[in-house]
C-alpha positions as CSV (number, residue, x, y, z in Angstrom):
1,X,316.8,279.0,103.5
2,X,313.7,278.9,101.2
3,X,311.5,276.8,103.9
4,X,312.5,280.2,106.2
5,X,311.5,282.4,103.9
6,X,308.6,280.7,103.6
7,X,307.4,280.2,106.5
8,X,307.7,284.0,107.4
9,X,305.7,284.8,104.8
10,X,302.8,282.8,105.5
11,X,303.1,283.9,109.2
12,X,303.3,287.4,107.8
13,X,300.2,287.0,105.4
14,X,297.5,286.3,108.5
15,X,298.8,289.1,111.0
16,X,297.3,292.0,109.3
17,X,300.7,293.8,107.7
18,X,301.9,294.9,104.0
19,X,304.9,292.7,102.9
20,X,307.3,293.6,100.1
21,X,309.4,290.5,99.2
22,X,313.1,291.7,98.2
23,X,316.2,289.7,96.7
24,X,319.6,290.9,95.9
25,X,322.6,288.8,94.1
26,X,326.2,288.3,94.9
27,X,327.0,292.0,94.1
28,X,330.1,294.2,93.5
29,X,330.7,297.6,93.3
30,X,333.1,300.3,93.2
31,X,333.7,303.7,93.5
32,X,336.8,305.8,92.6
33,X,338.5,308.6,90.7
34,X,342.1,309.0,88.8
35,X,343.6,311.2,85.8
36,X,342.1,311.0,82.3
37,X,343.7,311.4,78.8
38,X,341.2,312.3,75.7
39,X,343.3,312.2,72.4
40,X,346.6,313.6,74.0
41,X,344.8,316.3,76.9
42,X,344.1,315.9,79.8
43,X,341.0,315.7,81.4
44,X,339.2,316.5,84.6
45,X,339.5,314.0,87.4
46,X,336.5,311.7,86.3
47,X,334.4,310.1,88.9
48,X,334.1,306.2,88.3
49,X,331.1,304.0,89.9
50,X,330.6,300.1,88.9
51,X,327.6,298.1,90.3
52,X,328.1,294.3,89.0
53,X,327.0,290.4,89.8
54,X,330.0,288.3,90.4
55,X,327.9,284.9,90.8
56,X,330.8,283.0,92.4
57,X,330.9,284.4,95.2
58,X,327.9,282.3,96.4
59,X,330.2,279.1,96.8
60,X,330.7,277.9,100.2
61,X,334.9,278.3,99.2
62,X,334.4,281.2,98.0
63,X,337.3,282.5,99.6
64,X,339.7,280.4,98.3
65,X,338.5,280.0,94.4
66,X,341.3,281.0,92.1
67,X,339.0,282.3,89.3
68,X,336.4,284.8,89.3
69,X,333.8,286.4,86.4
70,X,331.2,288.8,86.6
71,X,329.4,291.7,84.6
72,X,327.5,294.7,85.2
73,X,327.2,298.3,84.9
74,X,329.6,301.1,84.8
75,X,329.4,305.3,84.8
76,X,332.5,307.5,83.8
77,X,331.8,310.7,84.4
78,X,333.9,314.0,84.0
79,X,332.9,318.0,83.3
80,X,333.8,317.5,79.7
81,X,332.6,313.4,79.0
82,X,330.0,311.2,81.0
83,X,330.1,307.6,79.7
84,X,327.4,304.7,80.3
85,X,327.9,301.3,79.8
86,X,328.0,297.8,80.3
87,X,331.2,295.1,81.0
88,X,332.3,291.7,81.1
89,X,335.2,290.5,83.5
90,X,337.1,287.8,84.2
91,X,340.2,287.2,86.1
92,X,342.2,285.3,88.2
93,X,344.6,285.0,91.9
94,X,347.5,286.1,91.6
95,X,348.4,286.1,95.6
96,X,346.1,284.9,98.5
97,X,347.0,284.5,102.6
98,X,344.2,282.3,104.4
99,X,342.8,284.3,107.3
100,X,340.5,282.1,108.5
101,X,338.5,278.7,107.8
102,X,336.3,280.8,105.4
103,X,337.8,283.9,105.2
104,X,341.2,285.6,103.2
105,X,343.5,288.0,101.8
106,X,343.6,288.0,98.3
107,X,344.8,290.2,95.3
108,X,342.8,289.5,92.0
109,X,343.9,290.7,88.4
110,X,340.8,290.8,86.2
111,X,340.3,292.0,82.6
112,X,337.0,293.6,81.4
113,X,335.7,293.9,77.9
114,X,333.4,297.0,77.9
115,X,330.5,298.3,75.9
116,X,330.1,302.4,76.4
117,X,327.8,304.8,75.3
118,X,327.8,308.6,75.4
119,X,324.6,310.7,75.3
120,X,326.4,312.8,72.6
121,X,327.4,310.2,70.3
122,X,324.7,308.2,68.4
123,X,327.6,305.1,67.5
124,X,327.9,303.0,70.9
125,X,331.4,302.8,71.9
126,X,333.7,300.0,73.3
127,X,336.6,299.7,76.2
128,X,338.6,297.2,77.8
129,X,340.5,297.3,81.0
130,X,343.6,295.8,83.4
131,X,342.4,296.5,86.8
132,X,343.9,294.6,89.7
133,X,341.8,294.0,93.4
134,X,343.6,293.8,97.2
135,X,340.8,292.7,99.3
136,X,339.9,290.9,102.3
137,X,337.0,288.2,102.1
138,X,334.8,286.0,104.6
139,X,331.7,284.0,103.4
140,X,328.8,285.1,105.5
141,X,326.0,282.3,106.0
142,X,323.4,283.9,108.9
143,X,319.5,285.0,109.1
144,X,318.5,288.9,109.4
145,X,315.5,290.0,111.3
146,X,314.6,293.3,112.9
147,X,311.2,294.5,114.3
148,X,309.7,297.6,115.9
149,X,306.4,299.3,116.2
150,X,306.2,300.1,112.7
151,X,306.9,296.9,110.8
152,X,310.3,295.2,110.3
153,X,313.0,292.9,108.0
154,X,313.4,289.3,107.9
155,X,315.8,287.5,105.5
156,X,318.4,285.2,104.8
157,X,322.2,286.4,103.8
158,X,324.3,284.2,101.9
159,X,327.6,284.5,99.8
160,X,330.7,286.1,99.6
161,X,331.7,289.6,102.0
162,X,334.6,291.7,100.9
163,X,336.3,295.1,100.9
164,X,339.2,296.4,99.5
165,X,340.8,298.6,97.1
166,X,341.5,298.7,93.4
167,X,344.1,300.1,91.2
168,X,342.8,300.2,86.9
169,X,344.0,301.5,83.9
170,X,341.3,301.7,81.0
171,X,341.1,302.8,76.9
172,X,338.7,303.1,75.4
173,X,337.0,304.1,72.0
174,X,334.0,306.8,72.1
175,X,332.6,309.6,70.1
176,X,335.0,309.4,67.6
177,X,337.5,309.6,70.4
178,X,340.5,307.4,71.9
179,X,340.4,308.1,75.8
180,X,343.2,306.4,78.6
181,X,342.5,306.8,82.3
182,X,344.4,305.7,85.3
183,X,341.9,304.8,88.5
184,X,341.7,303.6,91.8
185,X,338.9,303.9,94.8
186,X,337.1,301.5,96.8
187,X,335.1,298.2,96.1
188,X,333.2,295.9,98.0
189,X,331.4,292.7,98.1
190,X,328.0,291.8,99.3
191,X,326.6,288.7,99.8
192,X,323.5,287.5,98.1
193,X,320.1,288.2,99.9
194,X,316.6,287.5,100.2
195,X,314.1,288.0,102.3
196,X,310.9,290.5,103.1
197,X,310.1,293.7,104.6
198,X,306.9,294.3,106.1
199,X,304.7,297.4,107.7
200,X,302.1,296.2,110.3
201,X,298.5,297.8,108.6
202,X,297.7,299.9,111.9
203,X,300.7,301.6,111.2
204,X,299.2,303.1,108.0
205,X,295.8,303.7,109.7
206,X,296.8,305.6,112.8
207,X,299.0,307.9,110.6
């Protein structure tokens, strides 16, 4: 993979375009909403987005490992509470039906430890979490390339591919204020890629 990189980048260096090399890890990330309780009322529906790095999803049985562990970035956001932070997670199979020779069903209970901050609140916060995965998963191992008059991509994907849905439950300690929410939206896997993007120089000049 890194000799094909490579070698499209020195071809790319003597035929008079702009290259921007790019890379992107084994990431996960979710989207969803659910009910929230803030000491004893209820809140408005918040909005929940994750981005993480789960870095085992780059092994070639990816599919089948019974472990997984990850961290990232998280957002909470409601009309009366928006909530930054960052999170650890670990967890673990709990039921998996193969699919394929490198693909699978799979549902996944992981735990997160979290640490939260809220613009309003100069003490960071903390959180933890029960949230369980059903996904379906394939390990993707193939080149990219595209090209048209105006430049083009070419790059290497590698790693684990998945989408699915997730179920959570959440507390969580911020402001000065206990908080419980009940979740559940989409997540998704992508595999880990690198590779560079390029504009042929003309293109700038004739514009």
């Amino acid at each position: 993979m890194r000799r094909y990189v490579a070698a499209i980048a020195l071809a790319l260096s003597t035929s008079g375009c702009i290259a921007f090399p790019f890379g992107l890890p084994p990431t996960t990330m979710s989207v969803g909403t659910g009910v929230r309780v803030t000491e004893g009322q209820s809140a408005a529906p918040p909005i929940s987005f994750r981005a993480g790095v789960n870095p085992l999803g780059l092994s070639k049985t990816a599919a089948f490992r019974n472990f997984d562990a990850g961290f990232g970035y998280l957002y909470q956001g409601s009309p009366g509470q928006k909530v930054h932070g960052a999170y650890l997670e670990a967890g673990h199979v709990i039921a998996r039906s193969r699919t394929g020779e490198r693909s699978a069903n799979r549902i996944f209970a992981m735990g997160q430890l979290r640490m939260l901050y809220d613009p309003t609140s100069p003490v960071l916060g903390r959180g933890a979490a029960l949230r369980f995965v059903l996904e379906t998963t394939s390990y993707a191992s193939a080149a990219l390339a595209e090209v048209d008059r105006n430049g083009g991509v070419f790059g290497w994907a590698e790693g684990e591919g998945a989408i699915g849905f997730y179920a959570e439950a959440d507390t969580s300690y911020v402001a000065n204020k206990y908080s419980y929410a009940f979740t559940g939206g989409l997540t998704v896997r992508l595999p880990s890629v690198v590779g560079i993007a390029f504009a042929w120089a003309w293109a700038f000049l004739t514009k």
